[in-house]
C-alpha positions as CSV (number, residue, x, y, z in Angstrom):
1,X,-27.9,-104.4,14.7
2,X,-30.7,-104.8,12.4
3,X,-30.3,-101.5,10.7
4,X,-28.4,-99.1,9.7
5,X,-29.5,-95.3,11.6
6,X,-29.3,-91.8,9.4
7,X,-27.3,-89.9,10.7
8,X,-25.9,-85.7,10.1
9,X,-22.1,-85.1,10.4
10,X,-20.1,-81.6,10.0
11,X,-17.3,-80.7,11.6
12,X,-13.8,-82.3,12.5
13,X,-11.9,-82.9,15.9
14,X,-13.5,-84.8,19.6
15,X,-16.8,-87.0,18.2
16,X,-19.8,-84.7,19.6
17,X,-23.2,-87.1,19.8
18,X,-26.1,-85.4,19.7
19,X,-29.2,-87.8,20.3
20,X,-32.9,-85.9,19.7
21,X,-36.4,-86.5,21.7
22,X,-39.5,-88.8,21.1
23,X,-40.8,-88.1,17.6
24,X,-38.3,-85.9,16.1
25,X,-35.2,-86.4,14.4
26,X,-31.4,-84.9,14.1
27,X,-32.6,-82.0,12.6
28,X,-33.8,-80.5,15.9
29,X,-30.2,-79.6,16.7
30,X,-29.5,-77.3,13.9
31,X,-28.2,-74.9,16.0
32,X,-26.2,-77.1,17.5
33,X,-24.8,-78.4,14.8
34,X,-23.8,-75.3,13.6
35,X,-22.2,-73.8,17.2
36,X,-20.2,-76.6,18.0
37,X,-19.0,-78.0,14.5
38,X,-15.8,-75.8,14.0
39,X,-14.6,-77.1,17.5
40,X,-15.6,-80.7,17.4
41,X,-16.6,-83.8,15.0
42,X,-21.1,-83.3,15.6
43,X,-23.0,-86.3,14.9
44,X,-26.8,-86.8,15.2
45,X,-28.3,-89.9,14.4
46,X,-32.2,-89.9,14.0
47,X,-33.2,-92.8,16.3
48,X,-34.4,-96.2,15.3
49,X,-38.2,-95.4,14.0
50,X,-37.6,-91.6,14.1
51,X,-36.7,-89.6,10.8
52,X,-34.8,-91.2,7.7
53,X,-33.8,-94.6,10.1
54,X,-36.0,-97.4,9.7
55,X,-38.3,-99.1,12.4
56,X,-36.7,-102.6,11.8
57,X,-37.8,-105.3,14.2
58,X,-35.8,-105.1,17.5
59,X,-37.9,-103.6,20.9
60,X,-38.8,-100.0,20.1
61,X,-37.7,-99.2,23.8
62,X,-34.6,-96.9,25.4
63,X,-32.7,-99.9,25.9
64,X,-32.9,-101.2,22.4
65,X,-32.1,-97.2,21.7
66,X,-29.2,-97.6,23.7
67,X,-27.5,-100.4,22.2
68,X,-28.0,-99.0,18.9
69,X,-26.3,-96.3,19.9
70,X,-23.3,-98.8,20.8
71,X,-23.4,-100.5,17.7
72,X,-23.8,-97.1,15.5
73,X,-20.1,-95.6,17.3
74,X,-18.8,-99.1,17.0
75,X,-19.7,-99.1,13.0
76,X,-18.4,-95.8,12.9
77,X,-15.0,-96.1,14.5
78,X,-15.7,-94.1,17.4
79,X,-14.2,-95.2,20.9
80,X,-15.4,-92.6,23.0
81,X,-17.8,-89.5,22.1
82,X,-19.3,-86.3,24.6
83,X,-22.8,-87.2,24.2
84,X,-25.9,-84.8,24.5
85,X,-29.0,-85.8,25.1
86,X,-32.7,-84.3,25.0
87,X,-35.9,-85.4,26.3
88,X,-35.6,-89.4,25.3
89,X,-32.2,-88.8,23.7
90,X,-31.2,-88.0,27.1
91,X,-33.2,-91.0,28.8
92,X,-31.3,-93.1,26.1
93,X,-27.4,-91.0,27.1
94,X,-28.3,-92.2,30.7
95,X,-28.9,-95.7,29.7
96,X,-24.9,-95.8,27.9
97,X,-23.5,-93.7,29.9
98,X,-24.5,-96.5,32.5
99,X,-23.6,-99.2,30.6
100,X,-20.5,-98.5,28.5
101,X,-19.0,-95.4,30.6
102,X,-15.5,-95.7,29.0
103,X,-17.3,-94.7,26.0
104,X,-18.4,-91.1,27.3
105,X,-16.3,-88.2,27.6
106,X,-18.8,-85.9,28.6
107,X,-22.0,-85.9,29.5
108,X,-25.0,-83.6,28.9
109,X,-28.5,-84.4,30.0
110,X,-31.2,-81.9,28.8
111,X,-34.9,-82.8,29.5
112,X,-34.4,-86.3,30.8
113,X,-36.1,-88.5,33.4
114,X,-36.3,-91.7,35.1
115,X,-39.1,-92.9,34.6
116,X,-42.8,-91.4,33.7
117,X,-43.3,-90.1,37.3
118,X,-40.7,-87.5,36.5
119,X,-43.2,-85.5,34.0
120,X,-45.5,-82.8,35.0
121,X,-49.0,-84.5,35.4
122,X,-51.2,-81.9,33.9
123,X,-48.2,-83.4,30.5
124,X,-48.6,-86.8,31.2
125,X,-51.9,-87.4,31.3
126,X,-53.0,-86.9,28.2
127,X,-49.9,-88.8,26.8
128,X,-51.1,-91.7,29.0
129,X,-54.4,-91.7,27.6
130,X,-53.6,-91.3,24.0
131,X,-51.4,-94.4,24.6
132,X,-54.6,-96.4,25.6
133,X,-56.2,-95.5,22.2
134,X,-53.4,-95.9,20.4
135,X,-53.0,-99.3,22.0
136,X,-56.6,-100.4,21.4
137,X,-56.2,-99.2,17.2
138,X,-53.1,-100.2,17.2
139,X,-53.6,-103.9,15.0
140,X,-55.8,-102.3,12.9
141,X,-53.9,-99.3,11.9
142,X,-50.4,-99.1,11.0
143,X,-50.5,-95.2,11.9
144,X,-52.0,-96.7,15.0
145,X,-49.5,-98.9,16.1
146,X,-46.6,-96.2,15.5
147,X,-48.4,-93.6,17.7
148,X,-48.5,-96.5,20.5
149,X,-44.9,-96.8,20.1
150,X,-43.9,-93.5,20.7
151,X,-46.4,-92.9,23.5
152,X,-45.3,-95.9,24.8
153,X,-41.6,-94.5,24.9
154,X,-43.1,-92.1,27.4
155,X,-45.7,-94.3,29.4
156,X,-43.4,-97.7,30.0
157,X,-39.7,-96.0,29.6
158,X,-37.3,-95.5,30.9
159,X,-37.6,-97.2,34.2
160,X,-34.2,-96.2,35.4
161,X,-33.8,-96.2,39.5
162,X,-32.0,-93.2,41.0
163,X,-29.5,-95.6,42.5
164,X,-28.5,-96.6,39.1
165,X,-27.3,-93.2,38.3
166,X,-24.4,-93.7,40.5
167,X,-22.8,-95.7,37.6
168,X,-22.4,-93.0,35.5
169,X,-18.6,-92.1,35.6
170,X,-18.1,-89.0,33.1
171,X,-18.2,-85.2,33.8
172,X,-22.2,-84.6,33.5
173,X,-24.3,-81.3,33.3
174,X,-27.8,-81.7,33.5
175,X,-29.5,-78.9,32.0
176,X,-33.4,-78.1,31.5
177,X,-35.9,-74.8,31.3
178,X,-37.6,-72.8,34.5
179,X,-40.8,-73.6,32.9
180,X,-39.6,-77.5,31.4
181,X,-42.2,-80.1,31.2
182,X,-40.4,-82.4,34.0
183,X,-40.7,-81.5,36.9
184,X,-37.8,-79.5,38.6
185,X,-37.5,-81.7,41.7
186,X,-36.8,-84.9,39.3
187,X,-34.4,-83.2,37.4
188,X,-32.5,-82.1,40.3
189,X,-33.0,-85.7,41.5
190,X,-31.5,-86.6,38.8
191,X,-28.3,-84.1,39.0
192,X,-27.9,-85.3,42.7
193,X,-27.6,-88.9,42.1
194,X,-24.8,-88.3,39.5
195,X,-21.2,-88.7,40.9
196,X,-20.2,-84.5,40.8
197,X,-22.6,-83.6,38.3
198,X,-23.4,-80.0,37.6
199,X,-27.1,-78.7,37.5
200,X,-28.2,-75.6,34.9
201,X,-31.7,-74.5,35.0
202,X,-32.4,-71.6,32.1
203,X,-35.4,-69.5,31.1
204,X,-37.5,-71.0,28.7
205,X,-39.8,-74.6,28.5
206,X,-38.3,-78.2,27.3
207,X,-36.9,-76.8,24.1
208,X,-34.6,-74.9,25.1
209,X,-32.1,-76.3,22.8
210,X,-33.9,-75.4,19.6
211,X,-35.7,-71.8,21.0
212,X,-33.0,-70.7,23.5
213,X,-30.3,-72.2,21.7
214,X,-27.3,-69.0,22.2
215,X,-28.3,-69.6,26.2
216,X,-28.2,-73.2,25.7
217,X,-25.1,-73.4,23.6
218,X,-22.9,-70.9,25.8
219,X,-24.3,-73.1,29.1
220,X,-22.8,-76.4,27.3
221,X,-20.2,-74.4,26.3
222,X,-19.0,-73.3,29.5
223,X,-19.3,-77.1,31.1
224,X,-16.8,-78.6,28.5
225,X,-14.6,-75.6,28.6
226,X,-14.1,-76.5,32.4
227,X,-13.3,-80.1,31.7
């Protein structure tokens, strides 16, 4: 790994991985930090190129994100975590969980998709066309080139196939709002092609974590109670 990620901790007991969206950082799960801390060890790393963790020079893609991930619980002594995942964190969760499935206790899936198909056109559209500027500014701007990062994250990622979901082994609850910028057929798409995974659909948009959090929290809550 060619960096080291910043990462928030509180709490002791079962490692808790909490991995944020596209453009944020580990501070959008406040409230989770604060539920779940007096129950479990909560970690959230800001991803590579997102908050207080450097760009460094690996692929900025959900792959790359993925493997970090590896090599962050690896660095920090943790075998085996329950992972939650918004928006890219959870395209990133997917991508592990896939990979390295003895590493996931528990999975949580909030906002994800497969691939850019999965979002809501009248939300994609302009994403996909603020790419293409970004794009073409991109070598003559540094502030360029980082915008075309990100937007790519969310024009050429994550490119997983349905069929691939199948590898995903751990206890999963995919969760997202009534009014969430996927769109609700993907996302149950998504819950179907798990093995046994759970489906939660709650009022609110695509963060529900952060503005519904008590609904968000006790719907978590209630899926790793049952494990």
């Amino acid at each position: 790994m060619d960096i080291t990620l910043f990462y928030r901790e509180k709490g002791n007991g079962e490692p808790f991985v909490l991995l944020h969206g596209n453009g944020e950082d580990s501070s959008y799960f406040k409230h989770q930090i604060e539920y779940f801390c007096d129950r479990y060890r909560v970690i959230a790393p800001d991803t590579r190129g997102h908050g207080k963790s450097p760009r460094g020079t690996s692929p900025f893609t959900i792959r790359q994100f993925s493997c970090d991930l590896y090599d962050f619980m690896k660095n920090h002594q943790i075998p085996k975590a329950v992972i939650l995942g918004f928006s890219d964190g959870a395209n990133i969760a997917m991508r592990f969980a896939m990979k390295h499935p003895d590493m996931v206790t528990a999975l949580i899936l909030n906002g994800g998709n497969l691939d850019a198909k999965g979002v809501k056109r009248s939300t994609q559209l302009p994403i996909e066309i603020g790419y293409k500027i970004a794009k073409y500014f991109a070598k003559r701007s540094a502030e360029a080139n980082k915008n075309a990062e990100l937007l790519g994250l969310m024009v050429n990622d994550p490119d997983i196939e349905s069929e691939e979901l199948a590898q995903i082994t751990a206890p999963t609850l995919v969760i997202c709002g009534t009014k969430d910028m996927i769109r609700e057929d993907h996302t149950r798409k998504i819950a179907e092609n798990i093995p046994n995974a759970r489906l939660a659909i709650i009022e609110g948009d695509h963060f529900v974590a952060n503005k519904r959090s008590e609904e968000f929290n006790r719907e978590v809550d209630r899926f790793l109670e049952s494990l």
